[in-house]
C-alpha positions in Angstrom: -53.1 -73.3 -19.1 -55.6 -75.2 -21.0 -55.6 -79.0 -20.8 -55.2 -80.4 -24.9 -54.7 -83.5 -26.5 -51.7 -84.1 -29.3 -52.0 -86.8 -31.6 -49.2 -87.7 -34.0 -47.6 -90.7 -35.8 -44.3 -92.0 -34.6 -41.7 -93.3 -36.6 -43.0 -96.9 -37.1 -46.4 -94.8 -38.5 -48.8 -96.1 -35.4 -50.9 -93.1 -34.3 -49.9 -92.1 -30.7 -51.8 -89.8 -28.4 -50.9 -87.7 -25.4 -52.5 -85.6 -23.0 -50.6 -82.1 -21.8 -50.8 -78.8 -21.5 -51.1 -75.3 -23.7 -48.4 -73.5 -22.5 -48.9 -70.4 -25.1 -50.6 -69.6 -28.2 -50.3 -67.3 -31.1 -51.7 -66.3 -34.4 -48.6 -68.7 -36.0 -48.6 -71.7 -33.7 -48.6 -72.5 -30.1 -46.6 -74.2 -27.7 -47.7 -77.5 -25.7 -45.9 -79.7 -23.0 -46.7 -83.1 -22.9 -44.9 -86.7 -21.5 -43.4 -87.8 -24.7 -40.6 -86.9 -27.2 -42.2 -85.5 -30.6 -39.2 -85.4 -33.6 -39.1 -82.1 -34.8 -40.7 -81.8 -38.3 -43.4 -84.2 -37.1 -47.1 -83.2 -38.1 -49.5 -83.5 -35.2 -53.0 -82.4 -34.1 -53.6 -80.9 -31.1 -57.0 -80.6 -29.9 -58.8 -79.1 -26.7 -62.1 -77.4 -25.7 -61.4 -74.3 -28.5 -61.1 -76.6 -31.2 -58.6 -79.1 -33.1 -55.5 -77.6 -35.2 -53.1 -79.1 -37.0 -49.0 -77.9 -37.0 -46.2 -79.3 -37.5 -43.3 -79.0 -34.5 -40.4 -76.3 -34.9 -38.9 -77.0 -31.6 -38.8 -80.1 -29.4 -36.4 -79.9 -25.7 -36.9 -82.3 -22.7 -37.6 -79.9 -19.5 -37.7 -82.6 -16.8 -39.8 -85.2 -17.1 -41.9 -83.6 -19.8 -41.1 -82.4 -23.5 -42.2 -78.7 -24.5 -42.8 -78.5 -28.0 -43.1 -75.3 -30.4 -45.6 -76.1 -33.2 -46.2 -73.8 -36.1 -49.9 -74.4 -36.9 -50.8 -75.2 -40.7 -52.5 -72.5 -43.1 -55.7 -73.2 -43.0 -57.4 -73.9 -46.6 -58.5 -71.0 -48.9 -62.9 -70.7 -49.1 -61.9 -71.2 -53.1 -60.0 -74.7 -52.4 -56.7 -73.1 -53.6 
């Protein structure tokens, strides 16, 4: 498990940061667990030592002390800007 960070906005719009863990990764998204609730349809970046990705999260459940969340990463931008 790789060690990330997930930054997002919370309802108010302040910028809030987390530190947590990749739990799994794959071609459409990746899964993260981390100390804080995240509302589903949020739009976050998460960023460790492969690089930074955008997503927005699918599936947020409490598990303990910690929230596991399901993000479905963004398409990244055509070469042709369309």
């Amino acid at each position: 498990m790789a060690r990330i960070e997930a930054l997002w906005k919370d309802d108010s719009g302040m910028q809030q940061m987390a530190l947590g863990k990749l739990e799994d990764l794959s071609d459409g998204g990746f899964c993260i667990r981390i100390k804080h609730p995240v509302e589903v349809g949020s739009k976050l970046i998460v960023r460790w030592q492969s690089g930074e990705y955008p997503g927005t999260v699918v599936q947020s459940r409490q598990q303990g002390f910690e929230y596991v969340l399901g993000i479905k990463r963004d398409a990244p931008p055509k070469p042709d800007g369309k």
